[in-house]
C-alpha positions, -999 to +999 in steps of 0.1 A: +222+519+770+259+513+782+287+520+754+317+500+759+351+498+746+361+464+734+403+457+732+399+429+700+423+399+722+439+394+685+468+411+673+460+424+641+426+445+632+416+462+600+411+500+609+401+504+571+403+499+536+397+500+495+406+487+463+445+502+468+457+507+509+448+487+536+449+502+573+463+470+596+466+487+630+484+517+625+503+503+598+494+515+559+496+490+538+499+488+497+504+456+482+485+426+492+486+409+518+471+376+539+457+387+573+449+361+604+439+374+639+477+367+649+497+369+619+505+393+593+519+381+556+530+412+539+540+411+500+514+382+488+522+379+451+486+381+439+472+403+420+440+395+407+416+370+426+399+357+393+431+345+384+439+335+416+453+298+422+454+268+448+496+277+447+489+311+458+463+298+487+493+279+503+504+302+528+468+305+534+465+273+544+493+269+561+475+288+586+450+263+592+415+283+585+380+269+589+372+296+565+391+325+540+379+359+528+393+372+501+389+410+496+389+411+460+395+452+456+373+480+446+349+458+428+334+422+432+352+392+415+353+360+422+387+332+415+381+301+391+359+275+396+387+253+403+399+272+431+366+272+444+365+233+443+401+228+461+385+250+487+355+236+497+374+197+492+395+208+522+364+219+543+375+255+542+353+275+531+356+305+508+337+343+506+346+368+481+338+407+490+353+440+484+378+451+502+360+476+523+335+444+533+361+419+540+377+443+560+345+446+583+340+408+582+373+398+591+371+420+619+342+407+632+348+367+629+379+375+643+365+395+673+345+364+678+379+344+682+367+320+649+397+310+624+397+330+601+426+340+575+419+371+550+438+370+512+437+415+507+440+421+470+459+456+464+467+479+436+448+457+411 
């Protein structure tokens, strides 16, 4: 078997993470933060995805994804149903995951060029 070294063609690519840092490149990061293959939002004001609201998905959508991750920390949560709805009434669709699995995810659906845009919760 051949072992190859694959350069992501994206920008940005999660090197690791958990319920309080985030590793974006080589850059640590510590509050959260919306991540899509080419662009980096630093200093999202969220702080809890189960209280997370369509208003604080709007730079997330500005981006134009056919789906959104949200890592929602240490442990599993989920936003309000409402959010939920707004989502899947634009046809983007919306998985919740710990942080260390929606870094892995987005890394992945990003390698395989699909748009995706990440909400990282941090520090909650």
């Amino acid at each position: 078997m051949q072992l190859t070294l694959e350069h992501p063609d994206h920008e940005f690519y999660l090197r690791g993470a958990d319920g309080q840092v985030a590793l974006v490149n080589d850059r640590r990061l510590e509050r959260s933060f919306i991540l899509a293959p080419n662009r980096l939002i630093e200093d999202w004001p969220v702080l809890d995805v189960k209280t997370l609201t369509i208003e604080d998905l709007a730079p997330v959508f500005a981006l134009e994804p056919e789906l959104i991750v949200l890592g929602c920390g240490a442990t599993q949560s989920f936003p309000p149903a409402a959010t939920l709805a707004a989502c899947l009434g634009r046809g983007v669709g919306l998985e919740t995951m710990t942080n260390p699995a929606a870094a892995r995810t987005f890394n992945v659906l990003a390698g395989e060029g699909r748009r995706i845009v990440m909400g990282f919760v941090l520090g909650a």
